[in-house]
Backbone as CSV, one residue per row, in Angstrom:
resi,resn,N_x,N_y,N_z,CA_x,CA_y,CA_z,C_x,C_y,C_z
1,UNK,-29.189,-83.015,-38.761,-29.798,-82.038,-37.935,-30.202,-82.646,-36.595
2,UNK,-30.473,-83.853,-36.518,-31.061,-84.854,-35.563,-29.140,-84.178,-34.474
3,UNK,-28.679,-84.800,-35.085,-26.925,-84.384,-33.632,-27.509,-83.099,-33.642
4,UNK,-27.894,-81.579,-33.925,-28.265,-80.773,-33.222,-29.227,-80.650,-32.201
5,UNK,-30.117,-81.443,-32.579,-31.396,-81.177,-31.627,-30.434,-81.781,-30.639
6,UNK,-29.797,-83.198,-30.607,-29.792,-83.992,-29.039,-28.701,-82.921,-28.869
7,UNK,-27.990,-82.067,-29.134,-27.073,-80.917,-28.299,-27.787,-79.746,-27.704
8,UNK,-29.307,-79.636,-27.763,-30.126,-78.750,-27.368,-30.199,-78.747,-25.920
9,UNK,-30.011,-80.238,-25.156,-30.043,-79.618,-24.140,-28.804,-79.341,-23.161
10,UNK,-28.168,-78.900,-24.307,-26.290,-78.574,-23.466,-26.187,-77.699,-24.109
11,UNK,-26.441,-76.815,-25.482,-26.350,-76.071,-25.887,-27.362,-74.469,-25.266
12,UNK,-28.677,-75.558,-24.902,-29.767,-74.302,-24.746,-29.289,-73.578,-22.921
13,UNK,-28.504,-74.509,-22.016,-28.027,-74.458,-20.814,-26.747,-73.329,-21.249
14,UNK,-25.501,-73.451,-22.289,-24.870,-72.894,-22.314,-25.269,-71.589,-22.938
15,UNK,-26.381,-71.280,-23.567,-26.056,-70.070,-24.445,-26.852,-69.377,-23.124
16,UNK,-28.125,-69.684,-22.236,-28.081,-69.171,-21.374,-27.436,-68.460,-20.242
17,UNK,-26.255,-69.251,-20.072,-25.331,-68.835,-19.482,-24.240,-67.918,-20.144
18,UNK,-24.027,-68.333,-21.461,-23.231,-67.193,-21.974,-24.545,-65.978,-21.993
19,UNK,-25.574,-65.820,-21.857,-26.184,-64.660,-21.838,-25.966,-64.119,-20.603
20,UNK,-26.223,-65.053,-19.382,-25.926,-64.268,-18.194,-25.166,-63.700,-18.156
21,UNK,-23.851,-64.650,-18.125,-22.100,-64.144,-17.524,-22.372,-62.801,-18.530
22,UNK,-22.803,-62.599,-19.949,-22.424,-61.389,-20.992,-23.282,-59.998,-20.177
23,UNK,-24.575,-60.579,-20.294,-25.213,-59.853,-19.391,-24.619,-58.976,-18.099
24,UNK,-24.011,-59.870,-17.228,-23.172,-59.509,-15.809,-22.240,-58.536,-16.079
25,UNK,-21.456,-59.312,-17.260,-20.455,-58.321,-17.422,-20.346,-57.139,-18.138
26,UNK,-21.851,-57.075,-18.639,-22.126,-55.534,-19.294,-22.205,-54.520,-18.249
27,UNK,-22.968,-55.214,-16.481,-23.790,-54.523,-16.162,-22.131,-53.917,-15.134
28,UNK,-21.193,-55.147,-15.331,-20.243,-54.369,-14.232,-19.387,-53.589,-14.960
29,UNK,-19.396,-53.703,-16.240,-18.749,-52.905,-17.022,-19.199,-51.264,-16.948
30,UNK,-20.687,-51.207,-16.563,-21.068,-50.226,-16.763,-21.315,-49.399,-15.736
31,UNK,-20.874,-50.131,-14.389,-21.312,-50.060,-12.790,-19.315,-49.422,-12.658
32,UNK,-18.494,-50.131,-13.276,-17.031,-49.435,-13.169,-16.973,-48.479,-14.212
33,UNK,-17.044,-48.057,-15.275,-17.180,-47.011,-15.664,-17.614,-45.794,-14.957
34,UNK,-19.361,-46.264,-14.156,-19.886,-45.198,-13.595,-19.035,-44.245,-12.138
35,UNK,-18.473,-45.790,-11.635,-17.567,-45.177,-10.443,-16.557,-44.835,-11.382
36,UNK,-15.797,-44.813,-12.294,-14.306,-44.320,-12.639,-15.115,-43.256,-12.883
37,UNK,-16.430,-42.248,-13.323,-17.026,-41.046,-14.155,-16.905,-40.343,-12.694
38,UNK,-17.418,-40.910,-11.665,-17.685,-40.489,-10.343,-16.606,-39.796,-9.184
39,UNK,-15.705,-41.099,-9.647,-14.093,-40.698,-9.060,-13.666,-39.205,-9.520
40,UNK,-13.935,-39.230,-10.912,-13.412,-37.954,-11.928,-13.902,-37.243,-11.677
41,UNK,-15.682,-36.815,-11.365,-15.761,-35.975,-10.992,-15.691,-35.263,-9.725
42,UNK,-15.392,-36.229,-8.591,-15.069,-35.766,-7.177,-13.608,-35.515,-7.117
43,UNK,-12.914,-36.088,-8.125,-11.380,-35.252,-8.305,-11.752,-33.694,-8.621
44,UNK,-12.376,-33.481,-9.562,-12.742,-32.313,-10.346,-13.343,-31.556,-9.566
45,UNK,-13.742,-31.785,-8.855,-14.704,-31.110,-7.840,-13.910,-30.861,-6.589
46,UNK,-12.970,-31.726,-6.348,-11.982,-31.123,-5.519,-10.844,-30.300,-5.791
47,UNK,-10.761,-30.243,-6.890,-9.843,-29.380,-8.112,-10.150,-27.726,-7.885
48,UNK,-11.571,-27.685,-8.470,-12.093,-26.311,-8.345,-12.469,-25.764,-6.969
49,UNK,-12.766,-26.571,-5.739,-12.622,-26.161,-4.672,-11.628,-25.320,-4.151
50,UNK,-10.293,-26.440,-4.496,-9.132,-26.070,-3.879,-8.544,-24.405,-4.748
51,UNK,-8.927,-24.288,-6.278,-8.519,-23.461,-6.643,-9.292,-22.476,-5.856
52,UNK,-10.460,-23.021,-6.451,-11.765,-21.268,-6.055,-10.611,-20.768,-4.732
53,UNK,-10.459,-21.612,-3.783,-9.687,-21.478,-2.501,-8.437,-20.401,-2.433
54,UNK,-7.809,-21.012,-3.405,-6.876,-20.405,-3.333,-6.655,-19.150,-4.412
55,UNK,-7.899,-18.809,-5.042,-8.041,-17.527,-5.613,-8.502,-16.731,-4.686
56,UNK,-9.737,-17.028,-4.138,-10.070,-16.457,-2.720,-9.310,-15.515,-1.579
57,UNK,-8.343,-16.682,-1.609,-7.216,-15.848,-1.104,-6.479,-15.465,-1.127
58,UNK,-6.090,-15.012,-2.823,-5.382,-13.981,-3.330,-5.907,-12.994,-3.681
59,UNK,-7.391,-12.952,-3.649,-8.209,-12.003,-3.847,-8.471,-10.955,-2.303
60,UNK,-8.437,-12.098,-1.522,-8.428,-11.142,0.088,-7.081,-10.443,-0.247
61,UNK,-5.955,-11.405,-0.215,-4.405,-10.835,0.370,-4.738,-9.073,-1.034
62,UNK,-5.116,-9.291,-2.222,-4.973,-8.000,-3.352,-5.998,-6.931,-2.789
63,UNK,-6.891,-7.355,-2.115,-7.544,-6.467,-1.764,-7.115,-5.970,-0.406
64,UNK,-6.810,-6.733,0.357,-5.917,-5.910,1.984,-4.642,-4.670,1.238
65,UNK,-4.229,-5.074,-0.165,-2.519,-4.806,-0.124,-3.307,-3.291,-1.182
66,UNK,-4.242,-3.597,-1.576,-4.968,-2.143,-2.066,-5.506,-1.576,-1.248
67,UNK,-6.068,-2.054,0.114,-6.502,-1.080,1.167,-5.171,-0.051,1.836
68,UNK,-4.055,-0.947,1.741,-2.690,-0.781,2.723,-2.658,0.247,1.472
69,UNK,-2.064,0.123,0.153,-1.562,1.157,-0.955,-2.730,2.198,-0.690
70,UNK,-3.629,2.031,-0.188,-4.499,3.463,-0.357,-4.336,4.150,1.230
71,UNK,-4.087,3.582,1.891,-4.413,4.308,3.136,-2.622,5.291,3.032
72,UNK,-1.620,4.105,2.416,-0.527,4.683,2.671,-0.405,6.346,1.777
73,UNK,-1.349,6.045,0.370,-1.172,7.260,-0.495,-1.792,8.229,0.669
74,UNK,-3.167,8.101,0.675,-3.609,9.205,1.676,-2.870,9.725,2.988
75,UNK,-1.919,8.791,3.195,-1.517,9.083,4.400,0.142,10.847,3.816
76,UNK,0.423,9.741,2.878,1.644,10.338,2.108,1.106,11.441,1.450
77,UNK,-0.211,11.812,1.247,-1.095,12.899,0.775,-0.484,14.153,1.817
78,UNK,-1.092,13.742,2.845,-1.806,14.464,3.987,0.077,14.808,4.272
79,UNK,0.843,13.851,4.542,2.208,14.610,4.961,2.524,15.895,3.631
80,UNK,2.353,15.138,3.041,2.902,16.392,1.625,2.020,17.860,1.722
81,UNK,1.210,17.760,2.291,0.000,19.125,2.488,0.517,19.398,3.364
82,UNK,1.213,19.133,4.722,1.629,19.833,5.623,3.199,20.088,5.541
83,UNK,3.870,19.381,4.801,5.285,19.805,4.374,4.701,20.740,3.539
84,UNK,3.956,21.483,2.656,3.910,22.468,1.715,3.737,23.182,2.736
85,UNK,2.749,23.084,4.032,2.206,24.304,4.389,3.331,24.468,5.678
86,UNK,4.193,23.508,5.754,5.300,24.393,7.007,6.237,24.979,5.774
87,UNK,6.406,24.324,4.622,7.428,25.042,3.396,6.728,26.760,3.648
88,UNK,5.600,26.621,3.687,5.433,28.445,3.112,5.703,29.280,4.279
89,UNK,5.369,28.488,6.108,5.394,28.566,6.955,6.951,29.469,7.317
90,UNK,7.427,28.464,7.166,9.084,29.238,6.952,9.659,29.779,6.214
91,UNK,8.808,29.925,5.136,9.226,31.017,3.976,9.051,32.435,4.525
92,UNK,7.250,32.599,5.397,7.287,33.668,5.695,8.143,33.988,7.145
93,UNK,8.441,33.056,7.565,9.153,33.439,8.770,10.468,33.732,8.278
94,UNK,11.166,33.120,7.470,12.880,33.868,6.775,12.542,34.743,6.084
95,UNK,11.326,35.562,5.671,11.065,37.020,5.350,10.885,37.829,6.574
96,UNK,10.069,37.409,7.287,10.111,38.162,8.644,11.087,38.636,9.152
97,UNK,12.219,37.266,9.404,13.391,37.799,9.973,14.593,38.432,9.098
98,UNK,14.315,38.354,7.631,15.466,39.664,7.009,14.864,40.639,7.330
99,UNK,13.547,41.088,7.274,12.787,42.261,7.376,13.204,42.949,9.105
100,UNK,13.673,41.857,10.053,13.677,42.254,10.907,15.484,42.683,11.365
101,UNK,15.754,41.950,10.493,17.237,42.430,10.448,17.860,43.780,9.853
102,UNK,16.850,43.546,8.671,17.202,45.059,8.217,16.687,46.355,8.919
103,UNK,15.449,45.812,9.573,14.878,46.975,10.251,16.074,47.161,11.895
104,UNK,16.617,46.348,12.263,17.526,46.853,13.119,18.947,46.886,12.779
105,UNK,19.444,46.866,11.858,20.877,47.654,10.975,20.421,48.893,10.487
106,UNK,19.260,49.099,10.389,18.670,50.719,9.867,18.692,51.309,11.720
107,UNK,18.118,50.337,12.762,17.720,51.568,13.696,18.738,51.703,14.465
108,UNK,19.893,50.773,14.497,21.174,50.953,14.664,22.096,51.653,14.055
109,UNK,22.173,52.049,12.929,22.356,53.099,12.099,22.189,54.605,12.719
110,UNK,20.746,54.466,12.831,19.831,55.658,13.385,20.786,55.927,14.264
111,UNK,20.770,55.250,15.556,21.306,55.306,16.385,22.503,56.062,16.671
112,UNK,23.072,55.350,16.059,24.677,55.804,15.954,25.145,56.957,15.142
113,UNK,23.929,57.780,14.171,24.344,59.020,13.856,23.609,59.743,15.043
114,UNK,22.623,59.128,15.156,22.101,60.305,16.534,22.959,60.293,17.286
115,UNK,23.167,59.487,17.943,24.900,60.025,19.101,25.546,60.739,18.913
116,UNK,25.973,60.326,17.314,27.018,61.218,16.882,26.887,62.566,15.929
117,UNK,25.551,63.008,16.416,24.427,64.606,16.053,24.768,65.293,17.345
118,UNK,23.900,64.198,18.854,24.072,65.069,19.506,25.579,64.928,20.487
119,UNK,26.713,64.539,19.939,27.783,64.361,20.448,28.285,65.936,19.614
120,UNK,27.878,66.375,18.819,28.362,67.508,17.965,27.437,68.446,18.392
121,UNK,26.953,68.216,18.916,25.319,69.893,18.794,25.645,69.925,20.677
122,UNK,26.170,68.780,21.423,26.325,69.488,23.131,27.900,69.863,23.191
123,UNK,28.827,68.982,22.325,30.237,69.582,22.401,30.921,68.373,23.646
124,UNK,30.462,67.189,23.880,30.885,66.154,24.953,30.215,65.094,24.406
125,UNK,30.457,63.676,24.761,30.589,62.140,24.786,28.681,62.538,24.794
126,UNK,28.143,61.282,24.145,26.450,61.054,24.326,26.892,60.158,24.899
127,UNK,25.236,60.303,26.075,24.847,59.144,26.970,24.829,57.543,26.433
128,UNK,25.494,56.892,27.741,26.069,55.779,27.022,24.383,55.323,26.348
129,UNK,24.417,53.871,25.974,23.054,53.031,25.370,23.038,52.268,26.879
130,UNK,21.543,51.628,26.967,20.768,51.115,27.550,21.578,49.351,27.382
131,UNK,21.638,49.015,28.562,22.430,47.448,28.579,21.772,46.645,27.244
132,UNK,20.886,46.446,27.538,19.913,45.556,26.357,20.398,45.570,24.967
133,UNK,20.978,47.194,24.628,21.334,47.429,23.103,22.998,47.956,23.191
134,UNK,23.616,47.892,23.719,24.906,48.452,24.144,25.686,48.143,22.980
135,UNK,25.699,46.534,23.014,26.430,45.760,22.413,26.324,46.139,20.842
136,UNK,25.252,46.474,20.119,24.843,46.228,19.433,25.330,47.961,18.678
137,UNK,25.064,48.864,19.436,25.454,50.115,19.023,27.293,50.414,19.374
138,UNK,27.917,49.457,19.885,29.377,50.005,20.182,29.800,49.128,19.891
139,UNK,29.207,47.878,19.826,29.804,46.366,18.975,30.162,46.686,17.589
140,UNK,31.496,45.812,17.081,32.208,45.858,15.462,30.914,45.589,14.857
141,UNK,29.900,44.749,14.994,29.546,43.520,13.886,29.018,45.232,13.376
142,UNK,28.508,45.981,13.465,27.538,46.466,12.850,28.311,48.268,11.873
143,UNK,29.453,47.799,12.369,30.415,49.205,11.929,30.427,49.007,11.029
C-alpha cells in the first residue's frame, strides 16, 4: 500500500485533471448541443415564417380571385336582367308591329273596296290615293 501512497502525488494531480478536462468536456458538450437545439430552432422558425408567408399569400391571391368571381357573377347578374328585360322589350314590339301590319292590310282592304263602292255608286274611275299611300293601295304586294 506504501507504492500507493508515494503515487499520491501523481495520481492526486492526475485525477484532478481528469476531473477538469471531464468536467470541460461536459460543459462543451452541453454548450454544442445547446447551439445545435438553437440552430434547430431558428431553422424552424424560419420554416414557419416562410410558410405562414406563403399561405398569406395564397390567402390574399383566394380572396382577390373571390372578390373578382363575385363582382363578375353580379356583373353577369345585372346583364342577364337586362337581356330578359330587352327579351320582353322586343317581344312587345314584334306584337306591336303584327298588330300594326294587320291593322294596315285591313285598312288597305278598306280602302280598296271603298274605291271600288264608290267606283260603282258614281259610274267612273275613284279619285286617285294620296302619294304617301298610292303605292300601297295600287301596289301587287297587297292584291
Amino acid at each position: 500500500m506504501e507504492w500507493l501512497s508515494s503515487l499520491a502525488p501523481v495520481l492526486g494531480p492526475l485525477c484532478g485533471m481528469t476531473g477538469v478536462l471531464g468536467g470541460a468536456w461536459l460543459v462543451h458538450r452541453r454548450e454544442s448541443r445547446k447551439n445545435d437545439k438553437d440552430a434547430q430552432t431558428a431553422e424552424a422558425n424560419t420554416y414557419v415564417v416562410s410558410v405562414q408567408t406563403v399561405t398569406d399569400g395564397f390567402t390574399q391571391l383566394l380572396e382577390q380571385q373571390r372578390a373578382t368571381n363575385s363582382q363578375t357573377l353580379d356583373r353577369v347578374a345585372t346583364l342577364e336582367t337586362k337581356q330578359t328585360a330587352l327579351e320582353r322589350k322586343v317581344e312587345v314590339l314584334e306584337e306591336e308591329q303584327r298588330q300594326w301590319r294587320r291593322w294596315k292590310a285591313a285598312a288597305v282592304e278598306y280602302i280598296r273596296d271603298l274605291r271600288t263602292l264608290v267606283a260603282k255608286a258614281l259610274g267612273r274611275q275613284a279619285p286617285e290615293p294620296p302619294e304617301e299611300i298610292a303605292t300601297d293601295i295600287t301596289g301587287s304586294d297587297w292584291s
